[in-house]
C-alpha positions as a printed NumPy array, in Angstrom:
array([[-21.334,  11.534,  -6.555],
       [-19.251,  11.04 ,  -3.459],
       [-19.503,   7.385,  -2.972],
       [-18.472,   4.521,  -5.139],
       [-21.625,   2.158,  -4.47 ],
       [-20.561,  -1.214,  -3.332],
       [-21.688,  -2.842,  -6.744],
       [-19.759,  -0.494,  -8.6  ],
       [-16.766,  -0.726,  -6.756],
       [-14.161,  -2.708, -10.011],
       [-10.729,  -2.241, -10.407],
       [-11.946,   0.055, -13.716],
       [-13.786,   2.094, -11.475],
       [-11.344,   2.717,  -8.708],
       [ -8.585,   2.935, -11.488],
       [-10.894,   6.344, -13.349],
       [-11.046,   7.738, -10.011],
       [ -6.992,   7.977,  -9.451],
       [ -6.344,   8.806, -12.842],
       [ -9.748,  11.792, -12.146],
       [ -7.604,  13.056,  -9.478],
       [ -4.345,  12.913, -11.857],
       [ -2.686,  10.089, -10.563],
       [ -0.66 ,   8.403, -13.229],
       [ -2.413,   4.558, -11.715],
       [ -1.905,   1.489, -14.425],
       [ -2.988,  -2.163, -14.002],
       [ -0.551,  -4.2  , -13.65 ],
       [  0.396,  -7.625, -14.892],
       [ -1.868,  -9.515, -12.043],
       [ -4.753,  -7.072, -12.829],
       [ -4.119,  -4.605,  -9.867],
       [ -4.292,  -1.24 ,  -9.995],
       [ -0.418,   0.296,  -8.997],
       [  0.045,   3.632,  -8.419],
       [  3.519,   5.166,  -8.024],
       [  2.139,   9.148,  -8.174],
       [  1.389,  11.458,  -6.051],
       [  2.189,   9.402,  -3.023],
       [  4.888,   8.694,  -0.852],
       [  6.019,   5.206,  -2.064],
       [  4.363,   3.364,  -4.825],
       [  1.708,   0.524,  -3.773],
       [ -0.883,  -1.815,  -4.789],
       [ -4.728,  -1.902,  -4.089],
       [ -6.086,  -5.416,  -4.639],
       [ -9.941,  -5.923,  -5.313],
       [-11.769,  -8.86 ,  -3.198],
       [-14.78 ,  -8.892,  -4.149],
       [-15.986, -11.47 ,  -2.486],
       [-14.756, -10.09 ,   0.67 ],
       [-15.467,  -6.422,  -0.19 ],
       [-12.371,  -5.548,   0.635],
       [-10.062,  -3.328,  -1.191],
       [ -5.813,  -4.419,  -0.335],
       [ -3.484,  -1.352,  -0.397],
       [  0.099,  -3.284,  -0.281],
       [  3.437,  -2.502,  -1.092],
       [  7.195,  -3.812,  -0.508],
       [ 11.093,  -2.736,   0.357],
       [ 13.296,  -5.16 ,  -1.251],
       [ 16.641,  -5.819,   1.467],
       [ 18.476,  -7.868,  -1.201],
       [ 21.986,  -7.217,  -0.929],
       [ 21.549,  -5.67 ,   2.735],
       [ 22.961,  -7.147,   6.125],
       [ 19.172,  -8.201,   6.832],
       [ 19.014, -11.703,   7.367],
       [ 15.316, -13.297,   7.519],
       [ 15.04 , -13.184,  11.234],
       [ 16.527,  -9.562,  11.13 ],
       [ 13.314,  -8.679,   8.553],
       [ 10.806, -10.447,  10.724],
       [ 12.181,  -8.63 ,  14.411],
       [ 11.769,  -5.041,  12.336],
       [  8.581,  -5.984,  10.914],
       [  7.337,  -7.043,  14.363],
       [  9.113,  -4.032,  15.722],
       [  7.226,  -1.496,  13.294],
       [  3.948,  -3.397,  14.413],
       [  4.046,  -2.059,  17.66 ],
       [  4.572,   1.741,  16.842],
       [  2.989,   1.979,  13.574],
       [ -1.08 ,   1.694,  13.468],
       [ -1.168,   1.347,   9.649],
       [  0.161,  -1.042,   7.656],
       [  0.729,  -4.034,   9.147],
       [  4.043,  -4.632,   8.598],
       [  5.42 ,  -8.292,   7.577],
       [  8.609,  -9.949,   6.394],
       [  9.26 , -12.877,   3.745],
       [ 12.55 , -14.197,   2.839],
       [ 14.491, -10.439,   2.097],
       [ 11.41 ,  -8.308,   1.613],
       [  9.688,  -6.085,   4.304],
       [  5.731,  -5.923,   3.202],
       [  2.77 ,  -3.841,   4.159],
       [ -0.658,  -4.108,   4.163],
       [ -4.085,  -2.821,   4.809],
       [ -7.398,  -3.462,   4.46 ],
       [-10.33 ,  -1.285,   3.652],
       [-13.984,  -2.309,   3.274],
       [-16.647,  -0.889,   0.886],
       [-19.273,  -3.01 ,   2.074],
       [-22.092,  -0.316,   1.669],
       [-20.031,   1.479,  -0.326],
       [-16.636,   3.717,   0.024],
       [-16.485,   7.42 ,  -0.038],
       [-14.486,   8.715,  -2.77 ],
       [-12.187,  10.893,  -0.239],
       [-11.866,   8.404,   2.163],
       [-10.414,   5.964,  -0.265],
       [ -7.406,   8.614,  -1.469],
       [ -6.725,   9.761,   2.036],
       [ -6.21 ,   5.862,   2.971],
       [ -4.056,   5.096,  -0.105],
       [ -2.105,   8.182,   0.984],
       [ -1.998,   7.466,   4.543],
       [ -0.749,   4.387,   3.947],
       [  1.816,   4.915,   1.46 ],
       [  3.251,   8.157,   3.886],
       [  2.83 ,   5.194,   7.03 ],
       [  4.764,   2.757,   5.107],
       [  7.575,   5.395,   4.179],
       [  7.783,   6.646,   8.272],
       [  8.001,   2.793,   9.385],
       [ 10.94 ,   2.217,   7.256],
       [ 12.563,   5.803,   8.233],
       [ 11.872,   5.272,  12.08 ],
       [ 13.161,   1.729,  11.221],
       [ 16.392,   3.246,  10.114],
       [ 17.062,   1.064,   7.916],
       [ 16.941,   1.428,   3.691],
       [ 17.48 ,  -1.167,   1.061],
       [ 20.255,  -0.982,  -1.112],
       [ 19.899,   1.951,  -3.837],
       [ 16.38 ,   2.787,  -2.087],
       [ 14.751,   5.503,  -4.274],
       [ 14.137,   9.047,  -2.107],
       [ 10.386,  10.016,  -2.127],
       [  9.888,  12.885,  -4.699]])
């Protein structure tokens, strides 16, 4: 089957497709599935069921850096407006993205992957194009 029907869509399910394809995916602590293989930079995809919605999300961590919380916010804004996907957003020291995928009627197997993977790769160019890296930033494999 190439679709994950919309009643079957679970963080279990989702989960057995990423590890299918060999991606080393875990739950983590807040019941989310985080995957840190075979992608650019390691993220997050967040079940809503009552939204269908499935959250890809991930974080750089500026601790330590010159960034200041406006500083985080302008580049966040900045990466906005030349970056389609993720939305880009600042707290405190932390640049976050986001993005939002719905499987209302369902979601195609492929089309899930290539999303977490676009996004990941889209997260990685915004912080490159940025120019900017946290301190002791870990180089994509």
């Amino acid at each position: 089957m190439k679709t994950i029907a919309e009643d079957d869509v679970t963080t279990i399910s989702v989960l057995r497709l990423l590890r299918k394809i060999y991606l080393d995916a875990a739950l983590d602590s807040d019941g989310d599935i985080y995957d840190r293989d075979g992608i650019t930079i390691p993220c997050w995809i967040k079940i809503i069921p009552d939204k269908r919605l499935l959250q890809f999300f991930t974080y750089m961590d500026f601790s330590g850096s010159d960034f200041d919380d406006c500083s985080i916010f302008e580049v966040a804004s900045r990466l906005n407006s030349d970056i389609a996907v993720p939305t880009f957003f600042g707290v405190g020291e932390r640049i976050y993205g986001s993005y939002f995928l719905t499987y209302a009627g369902g979601v195609a197997k492929r089309q899930l992957v290539s999303m977490l993977r676009r996004f990941s790769g889209a997260f990685d160019a915004g912080i490159r194009l940025a120019d900017i890296s946290p301190p002791g930033a870990l180089e994509a494999d």
